[in-house]
C-alpha positions in Angstrom: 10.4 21.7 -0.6 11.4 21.0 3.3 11.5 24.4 3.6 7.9 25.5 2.5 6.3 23.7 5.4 7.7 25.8 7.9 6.7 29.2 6.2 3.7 31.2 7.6 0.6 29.8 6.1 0.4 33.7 5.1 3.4 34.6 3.5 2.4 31.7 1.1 -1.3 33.5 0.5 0.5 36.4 -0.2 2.6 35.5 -2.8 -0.2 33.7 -4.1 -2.2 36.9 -4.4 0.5 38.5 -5.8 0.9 36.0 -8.6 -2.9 36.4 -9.3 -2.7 40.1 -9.7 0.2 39.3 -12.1 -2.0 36.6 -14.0 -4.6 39.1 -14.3 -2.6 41.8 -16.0 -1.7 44.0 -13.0 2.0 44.4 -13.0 2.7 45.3 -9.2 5.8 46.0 -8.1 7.1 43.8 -4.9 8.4 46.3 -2.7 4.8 48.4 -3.2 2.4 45.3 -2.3 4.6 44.4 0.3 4.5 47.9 1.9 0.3 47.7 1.5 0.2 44.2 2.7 2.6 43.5 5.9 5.9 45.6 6.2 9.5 44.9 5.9 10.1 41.3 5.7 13.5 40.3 2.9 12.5 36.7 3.0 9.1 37.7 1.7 10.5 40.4 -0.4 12.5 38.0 -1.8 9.9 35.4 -3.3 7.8 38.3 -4.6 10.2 39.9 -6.6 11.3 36.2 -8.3 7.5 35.6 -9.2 7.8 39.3 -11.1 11.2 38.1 -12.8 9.2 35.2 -14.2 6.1 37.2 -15.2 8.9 39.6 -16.9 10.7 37.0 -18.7 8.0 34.7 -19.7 6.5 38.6 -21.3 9.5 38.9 -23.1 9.8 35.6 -24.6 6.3 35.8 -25.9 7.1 39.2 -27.9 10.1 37.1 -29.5 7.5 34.3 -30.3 4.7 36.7 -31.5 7.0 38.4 -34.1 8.2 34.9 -36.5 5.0 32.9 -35.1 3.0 32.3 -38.4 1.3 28.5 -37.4 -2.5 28.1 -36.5 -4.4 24.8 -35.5 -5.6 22.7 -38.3 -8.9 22.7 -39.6 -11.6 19.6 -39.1 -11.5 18.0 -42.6 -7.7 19.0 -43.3 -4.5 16.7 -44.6 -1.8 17.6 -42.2 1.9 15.9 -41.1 0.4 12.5 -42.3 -3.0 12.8 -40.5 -7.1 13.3 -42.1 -8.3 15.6 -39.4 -11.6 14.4 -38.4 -13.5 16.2 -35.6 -12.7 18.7 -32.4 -13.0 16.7 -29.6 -11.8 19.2 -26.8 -9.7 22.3 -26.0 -8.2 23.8 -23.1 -5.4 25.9 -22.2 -2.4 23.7 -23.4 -4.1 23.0 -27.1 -7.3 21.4 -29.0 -7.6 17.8 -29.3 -8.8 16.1 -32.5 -9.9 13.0 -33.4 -8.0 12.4 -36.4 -7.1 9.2 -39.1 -3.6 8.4 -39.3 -3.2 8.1 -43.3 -0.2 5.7 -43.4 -2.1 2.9 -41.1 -5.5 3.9 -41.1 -5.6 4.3 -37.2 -7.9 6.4 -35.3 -6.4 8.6 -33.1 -6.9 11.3 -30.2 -4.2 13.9 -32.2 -3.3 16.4 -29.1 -2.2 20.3 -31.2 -0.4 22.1 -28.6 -1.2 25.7 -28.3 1.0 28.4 -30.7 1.9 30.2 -27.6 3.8 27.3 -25.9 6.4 27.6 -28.6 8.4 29.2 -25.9 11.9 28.1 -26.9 13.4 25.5 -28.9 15.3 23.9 -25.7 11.6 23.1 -24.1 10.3 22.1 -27.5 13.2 19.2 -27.7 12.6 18.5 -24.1 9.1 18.4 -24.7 10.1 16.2 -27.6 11.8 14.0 -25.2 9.7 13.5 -22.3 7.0 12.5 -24.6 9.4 9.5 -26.1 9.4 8.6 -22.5 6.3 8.5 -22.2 5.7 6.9 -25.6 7.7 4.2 -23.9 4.9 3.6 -21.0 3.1 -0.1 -21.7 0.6 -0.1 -18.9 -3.1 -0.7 -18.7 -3.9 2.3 -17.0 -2.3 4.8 -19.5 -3.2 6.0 -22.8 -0.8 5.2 -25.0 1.3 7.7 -27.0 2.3 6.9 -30.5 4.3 9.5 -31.7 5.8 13.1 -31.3 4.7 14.8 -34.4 4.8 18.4 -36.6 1.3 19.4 -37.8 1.4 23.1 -39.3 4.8 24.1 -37.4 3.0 22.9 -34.2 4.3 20.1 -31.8 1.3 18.1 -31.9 1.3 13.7 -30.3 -0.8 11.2 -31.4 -2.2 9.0 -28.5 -4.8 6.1 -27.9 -8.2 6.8 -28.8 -10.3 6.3 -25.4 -14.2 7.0 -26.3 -16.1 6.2 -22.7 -15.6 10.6 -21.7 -13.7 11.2 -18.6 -14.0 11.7 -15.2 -14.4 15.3 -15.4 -17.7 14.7 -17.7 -19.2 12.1 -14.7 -18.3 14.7 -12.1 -20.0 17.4 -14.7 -23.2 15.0 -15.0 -24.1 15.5 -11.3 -24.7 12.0 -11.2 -23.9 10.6 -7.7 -20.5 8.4 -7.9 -20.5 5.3 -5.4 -17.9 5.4 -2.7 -16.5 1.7 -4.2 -16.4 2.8 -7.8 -14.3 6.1 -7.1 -11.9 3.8 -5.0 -11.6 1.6 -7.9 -11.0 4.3 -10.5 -8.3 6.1 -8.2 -6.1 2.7 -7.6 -6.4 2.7 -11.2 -5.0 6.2 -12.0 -1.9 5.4 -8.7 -1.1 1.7 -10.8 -0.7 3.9 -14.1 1.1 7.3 -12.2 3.4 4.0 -10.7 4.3 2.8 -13.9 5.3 6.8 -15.0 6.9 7.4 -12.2 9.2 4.5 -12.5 9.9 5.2 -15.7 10.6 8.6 -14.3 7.8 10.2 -15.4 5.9 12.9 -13.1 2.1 13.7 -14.3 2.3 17.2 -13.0 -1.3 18.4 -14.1 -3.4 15.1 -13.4 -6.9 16.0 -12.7 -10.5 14.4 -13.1 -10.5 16.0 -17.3 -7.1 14.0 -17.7 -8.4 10.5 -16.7 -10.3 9.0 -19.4 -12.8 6.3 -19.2 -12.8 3.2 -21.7 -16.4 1.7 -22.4 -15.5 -1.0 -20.0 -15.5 1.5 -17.2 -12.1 1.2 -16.0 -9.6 5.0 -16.0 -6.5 5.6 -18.2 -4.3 8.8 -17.8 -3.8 10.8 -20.8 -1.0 13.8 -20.9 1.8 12.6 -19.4 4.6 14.9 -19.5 2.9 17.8 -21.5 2.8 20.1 -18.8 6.7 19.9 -18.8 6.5 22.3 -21.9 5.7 25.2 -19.7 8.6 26.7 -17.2 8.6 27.1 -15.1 5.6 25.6 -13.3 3.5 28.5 -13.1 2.8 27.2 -16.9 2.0 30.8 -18.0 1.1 31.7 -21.6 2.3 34.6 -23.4 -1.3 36.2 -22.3 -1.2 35.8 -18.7 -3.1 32.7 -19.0 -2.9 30.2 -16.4 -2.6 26.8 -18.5 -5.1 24.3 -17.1 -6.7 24.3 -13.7 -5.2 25.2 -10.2 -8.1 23.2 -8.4 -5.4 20.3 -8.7 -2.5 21.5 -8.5 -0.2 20.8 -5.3 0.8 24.0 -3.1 4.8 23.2 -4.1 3.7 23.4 -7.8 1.8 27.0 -7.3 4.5 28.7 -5.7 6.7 26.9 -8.4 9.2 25.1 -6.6 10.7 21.5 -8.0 7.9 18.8 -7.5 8.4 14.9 -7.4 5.9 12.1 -7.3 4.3 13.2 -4.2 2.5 16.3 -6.3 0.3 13.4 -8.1 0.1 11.7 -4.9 -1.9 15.2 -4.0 -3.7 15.7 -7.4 -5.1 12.4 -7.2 -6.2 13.0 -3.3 -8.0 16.1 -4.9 -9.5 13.9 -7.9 -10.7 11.3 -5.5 -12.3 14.5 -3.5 -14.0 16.1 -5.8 -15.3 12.5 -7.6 -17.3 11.5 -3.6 -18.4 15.4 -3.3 -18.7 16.8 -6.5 -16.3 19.3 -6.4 -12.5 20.2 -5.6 -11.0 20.4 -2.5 -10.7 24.1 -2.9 -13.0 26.7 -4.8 -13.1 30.5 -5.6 -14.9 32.7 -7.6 -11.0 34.0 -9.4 -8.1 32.0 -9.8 -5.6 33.9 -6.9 -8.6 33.1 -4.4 -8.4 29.3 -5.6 -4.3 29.8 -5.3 -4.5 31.6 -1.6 -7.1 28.6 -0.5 -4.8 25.9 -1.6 -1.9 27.7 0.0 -3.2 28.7 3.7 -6.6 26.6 3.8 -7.1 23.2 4.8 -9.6 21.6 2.6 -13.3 20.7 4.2 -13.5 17.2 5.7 -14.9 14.7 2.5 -17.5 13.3 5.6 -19.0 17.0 6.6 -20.4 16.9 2.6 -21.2 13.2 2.5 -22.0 11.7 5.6 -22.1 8.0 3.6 -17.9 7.7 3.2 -16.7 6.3 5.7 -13.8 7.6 8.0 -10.5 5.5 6.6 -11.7 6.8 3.3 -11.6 9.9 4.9 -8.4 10.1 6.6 -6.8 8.6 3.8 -7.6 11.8 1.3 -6.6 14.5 4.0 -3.8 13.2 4.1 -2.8 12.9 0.6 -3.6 16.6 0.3 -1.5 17.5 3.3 0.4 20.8 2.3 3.6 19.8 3.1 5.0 16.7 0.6 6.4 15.2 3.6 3.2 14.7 5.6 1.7 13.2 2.3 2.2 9.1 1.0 5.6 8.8 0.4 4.5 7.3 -3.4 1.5 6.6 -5.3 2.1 2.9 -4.1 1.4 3.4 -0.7 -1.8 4.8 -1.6 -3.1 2.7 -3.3 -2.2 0.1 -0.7 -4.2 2.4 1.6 -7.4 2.4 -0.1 -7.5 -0.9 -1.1 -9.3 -2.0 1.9 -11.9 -0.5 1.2 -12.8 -2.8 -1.6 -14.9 -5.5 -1.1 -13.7 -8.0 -3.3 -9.9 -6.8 -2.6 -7.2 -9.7 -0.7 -3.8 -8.3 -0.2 -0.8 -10.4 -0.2 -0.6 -10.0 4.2 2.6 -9.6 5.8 4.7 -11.7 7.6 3.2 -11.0 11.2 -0.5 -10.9 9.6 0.5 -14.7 8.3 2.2 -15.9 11.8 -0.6 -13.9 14.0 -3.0 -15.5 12.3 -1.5 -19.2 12.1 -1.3 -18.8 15.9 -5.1 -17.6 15.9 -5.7 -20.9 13.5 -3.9 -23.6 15.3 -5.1 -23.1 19.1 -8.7 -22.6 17.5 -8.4 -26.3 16.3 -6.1 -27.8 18.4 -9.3 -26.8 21.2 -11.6 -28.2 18.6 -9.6 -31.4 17.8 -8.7 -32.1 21.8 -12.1 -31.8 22.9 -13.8 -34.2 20.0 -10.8 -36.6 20.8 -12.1 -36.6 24.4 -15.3 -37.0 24.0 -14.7 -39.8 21.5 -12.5 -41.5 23.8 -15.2 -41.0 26.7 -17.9 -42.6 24.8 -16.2 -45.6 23.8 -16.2 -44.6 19.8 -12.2 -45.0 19.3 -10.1 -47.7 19.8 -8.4 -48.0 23.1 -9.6 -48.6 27.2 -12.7 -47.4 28.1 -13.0 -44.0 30.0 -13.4 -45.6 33.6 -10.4 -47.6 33.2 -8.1 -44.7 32.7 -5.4 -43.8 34.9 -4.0 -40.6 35.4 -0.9 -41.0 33.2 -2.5 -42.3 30.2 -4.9 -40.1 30.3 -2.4 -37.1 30.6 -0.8 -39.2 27.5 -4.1 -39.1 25.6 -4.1 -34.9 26.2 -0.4 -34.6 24.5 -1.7 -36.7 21.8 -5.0 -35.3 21.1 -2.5 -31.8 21.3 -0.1 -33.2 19.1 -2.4 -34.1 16.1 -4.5 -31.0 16.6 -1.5 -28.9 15.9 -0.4 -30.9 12.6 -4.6 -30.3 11.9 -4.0 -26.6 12.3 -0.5 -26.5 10.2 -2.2 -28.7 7.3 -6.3 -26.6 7.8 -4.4 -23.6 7.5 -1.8 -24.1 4.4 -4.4 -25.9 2.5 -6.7 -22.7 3.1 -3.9 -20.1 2.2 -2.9 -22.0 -0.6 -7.1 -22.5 -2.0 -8.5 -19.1 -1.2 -5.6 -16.8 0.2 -6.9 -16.5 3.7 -8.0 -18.4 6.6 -10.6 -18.4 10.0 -7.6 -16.4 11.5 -7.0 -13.8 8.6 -10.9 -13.5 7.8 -10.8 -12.4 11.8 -7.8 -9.9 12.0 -8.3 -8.6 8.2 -11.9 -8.3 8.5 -12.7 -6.9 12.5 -10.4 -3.6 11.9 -11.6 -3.0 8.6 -15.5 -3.1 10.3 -14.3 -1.3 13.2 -12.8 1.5 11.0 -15.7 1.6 8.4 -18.2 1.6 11.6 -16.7 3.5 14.0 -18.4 4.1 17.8 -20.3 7.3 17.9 
């Protein structure tokens, strides 16, 4: 992946239109679109003619497939591998969903039928057969939950959670305008559940706005972890041509099909958060290789030159996430989320060590002042014990100053514990937490 970032954004857009061309039918020959497009060049020569090798061989898998493939999707109001099908709820490129009744327990269930033509070989059928145990495994709040790997009519099919509120995809869809807050909420959601996967080992690789599903409650769970995994390579071709899902999400490693790690959700859920504040992707087109080409060479249009209203953190924060080279990107779906969650109102993070001294320092000269002073003035006017102010001498009342010092600083130590311990953050914190997060939000014109 190191070495993608230092390619000419062009070569990239090349071989992205190449693959297009490919996708829709044309079978071009490397060496011929190289010689229309830029000259001799081997390294370029090179990627083109492995893209080709993967159109020919995912081509000659399909014929194998087509010619002992008897298995179509189950009908609504069929008996199939233990399961009532009850209603279509969606379909896309990698199969049709159903809402089906699981006869043995009498559970509703979202029953995912993967498409025929992804039968590409029985080794990705049993890794596909693994990943989804793994994922099966997952217990978070912020995924749906997979039940079981299943055979429905000689199709790999799994049974997941039922989540009935839509998806994002549907509110982005509605037009309706999404509040900065709430799509910062809903994408440190969908990071806490791609954390979970990702310790388990899990990548997403095809997490987009249609694969986050709201509950009733309004909070986001991911759905289809590990399905895309079926496919290889990443391209995630069908026997068709078909490009399986949608490239708006997709990370620039992942198009030009090179091994992807977490950081390729850390992208796809910079481009969900984009397109939930703007209403549409981070890159468009009117075909698929213009999409491709966009996300290759283009960097996407500041989130603030569409939306005045987010503020600029927010929008540094995104930009950054869809950086094209991984290594520029969050290091984890972790440290994004710790990113944004600033941005929430009601949000106190655990602060770090030199937030915690900084701010006891802040704390304890703010009321050792307050503390000397009233001890002063107390002493001055006669309302504490002790010689009156006119009978002072210059020693005692130097001793006085250490005192009134002394106790203000055990004041401080015992104001600011008691704080940290009630409420999480002091006078101090409120001012070093809460100043840069105005500053940032508000910045000087």
């Amino acid at each position: 992946m190191g070495d993608s970032s230092r390619r000419p954004a062009s070569e990239d857009a090349l071989v992205a239109r190449f693959t297009a061309a490919w996708l829709r039918g044309q079978r071009m020959e490397p060496d011929e679109y190289l010689r229309e497009h830029r000259g001799g060049n081997e390294g370029l020569l090179r990627r083109l003619r492995e893209v080709a090798e993967i159109f020919r061989a995912a081509e000659a898998e399909a014929g194998e497939a087509t010619a002992g493939e008897s298995s179509s999707m189950p009908q609504v109001g069929a008996v199939a591998g233990g399961f009532r099908i009850l209603r279509q709820i969606g379909q896309g490129g990698m199969g049709t969903v159903f809402e089906a009744e699981e006869l043995e327990t009498g559970r509703r269930v979202a029953l995912k039928v993967l498409a025929p033509e992804l039968r590409t070989s029985k080794e990705a059928e049993e890794r596909f057969r693994r990943e989804a145990r793994i994922a099966a495994s997952l217990n978070h709040p912020n995924c749906v939950f997979v039940y079981g790997v299943h055979e429905i009519g000689g199709l790999l099919a799994t049974s997941m959670e039922l989540v009935e509120g839509g998806t994002l995809q549907d509110r982005i869809a509605s037009g309706e305008r999404i509040e900065v807050e709430e799509a910062v909420r809903w994408t440190i959601e969908i990071l806490e559940g791609l954390e979970e996967a990702h310790r388990a080992g899990i990548v997403h690789r095809d997490l987009k706005p249609a694969n986050c599903f709201l509950t009733p409650e309004g909070h986001v769970k991911i759905g289809d972890f590990g399905l895309s995994r079926l496919i290889e390579p990443d391209l995630r071709l069908t026997r068709t041509g078909k490009f399986i899902g949608s490239p708006f999400f997709a990370a620039p490693e992942q198009i030009l099909g090179r091994e992807v790690d977490a950081r390729a959700d850390v992208y796809a859920t910079g481009a969900t958060l984009y397109a939930l504040l703007v209403g549409r992707p981070p890159h468009t087109g009117d075909e698929i290789g213009e999409v491709l080409a966009r996300i290759l060479s283009e960097e996407p249009e500041a989130p603030r030159r569409a939306r005045s209203e987010i503020p600029r953190c927010l929008e540094k924060q995104i930009l950054r996430a869809l950086a094209k080279s991984p290594a520029r990107r969050f290091a984890s779906t972790l440290e994004f989320a710790r990113a944004l969650r600033p941005l929430l109102a009601d949000s106190w993070m655990p602060a770090r060590i030199g937030l915690r001294f900084t701010a006891y320092v802040v704390d304890a000269a703010l009321t050792t002042i307050a503390w000397a002073l009233a001890d002063a003035w107390l002493h001055e006017a006669g309302l504490l014990a002790g010689e009156a102010s006119d009978h002072w001498d210059s020693n005692s009342s130097r001793w006085r100053f250490l005192e009134s010092c002394l106790t203000g600083s055990v004041f401080g130590w015992t104001y600011f514990t008691l704080l940290e311990a009630r409420w999480g953050a002091s006078v101090g914190k409120l001012l070093l937490v809460s100043l840069p997060r105005s500053i940032a939000n508000n910045p000087p014109h």
